[in-house]
N, C-alpha and C positions, 0 to 999 in steps of 0.2 A: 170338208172331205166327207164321203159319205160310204157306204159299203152296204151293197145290197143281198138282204138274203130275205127267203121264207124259209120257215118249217121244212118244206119238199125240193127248196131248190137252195142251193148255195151258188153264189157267183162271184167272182173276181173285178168286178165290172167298178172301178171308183171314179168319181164328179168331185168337183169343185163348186163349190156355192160362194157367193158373196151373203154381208152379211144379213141381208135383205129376202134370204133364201131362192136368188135368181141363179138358176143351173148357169159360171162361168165357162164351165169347161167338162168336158171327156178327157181324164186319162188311161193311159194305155192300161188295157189291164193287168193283173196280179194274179195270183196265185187265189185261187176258191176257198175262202174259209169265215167262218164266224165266232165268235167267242175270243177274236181277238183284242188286240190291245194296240192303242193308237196313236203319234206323236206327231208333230211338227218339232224339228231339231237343226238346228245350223239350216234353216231353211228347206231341210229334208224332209217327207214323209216317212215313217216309220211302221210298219204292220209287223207285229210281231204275233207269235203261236196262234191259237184257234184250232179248230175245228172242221174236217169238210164235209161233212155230213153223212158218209159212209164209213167210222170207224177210224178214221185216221187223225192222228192230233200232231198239229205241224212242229219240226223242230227247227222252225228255219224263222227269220226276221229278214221282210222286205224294205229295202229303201226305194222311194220312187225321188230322182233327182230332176228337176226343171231343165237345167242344162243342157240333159242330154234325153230327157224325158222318156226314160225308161225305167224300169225295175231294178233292183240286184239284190239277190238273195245270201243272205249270210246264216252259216251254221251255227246254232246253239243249241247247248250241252243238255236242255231238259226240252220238256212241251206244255209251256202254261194255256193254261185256258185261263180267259178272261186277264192275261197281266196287264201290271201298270208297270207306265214310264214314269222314272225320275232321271232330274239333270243331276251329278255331283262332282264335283272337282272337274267342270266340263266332261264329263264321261256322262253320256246317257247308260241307264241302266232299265233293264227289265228283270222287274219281278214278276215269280207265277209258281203255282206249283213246290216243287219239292227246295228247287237251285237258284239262286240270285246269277243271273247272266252278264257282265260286263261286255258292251262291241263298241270298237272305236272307229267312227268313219274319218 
């Protein structure tokens, strides 16, 4: 999974690579941000908080599902930049910032 930005441009635009680094796939895109945080979970992508580059730091965490290969955005209570994901007790969690976030898909 890859997420591309520069300095002047933030996109939402994410790829799938094999492990050989040969572009698999375009998926649909996400929401424009960098300084986020990143997971594969129950098979799911995960994009949680970041940055869009104009002053705004996201409070939301995307899931992108294969299935039905689209997005879905879920609300959380703070806006990490840079968080990490941990699995525990089967509950993914994102840490960042001020608030430890628990979302159960």
């Amino acid at each position: 999974m890859a997420f591309y930005f520069r300095r002047e441009t933030v996109s939402g635009r994410a790829e799938k690579y094999d492990i050989d680094g040969n572009l698999v796939e375009t998926l649909p895109n996400c929401r424009a941000r960098y300084s986020l945080g990143c997971a594969v979970y129950n098979g799911d992508v995960w994009a949680a908080g970041g940055f869009d580059g104009t002053g705004t730091y996201w409070t939301t965490t995307e899931v992108y599902t294969k299935s039905t290969n689209s997005w879905k955005a879920y609300q959380m209570n703070d806006n990490p930049s840079y968080p990490q994901h941990h699995v525990f007790n089967n509950q993914l969690m994102v840490f960042g910032s001020r608030n430890p976030n628990v979302l159960e898909y």
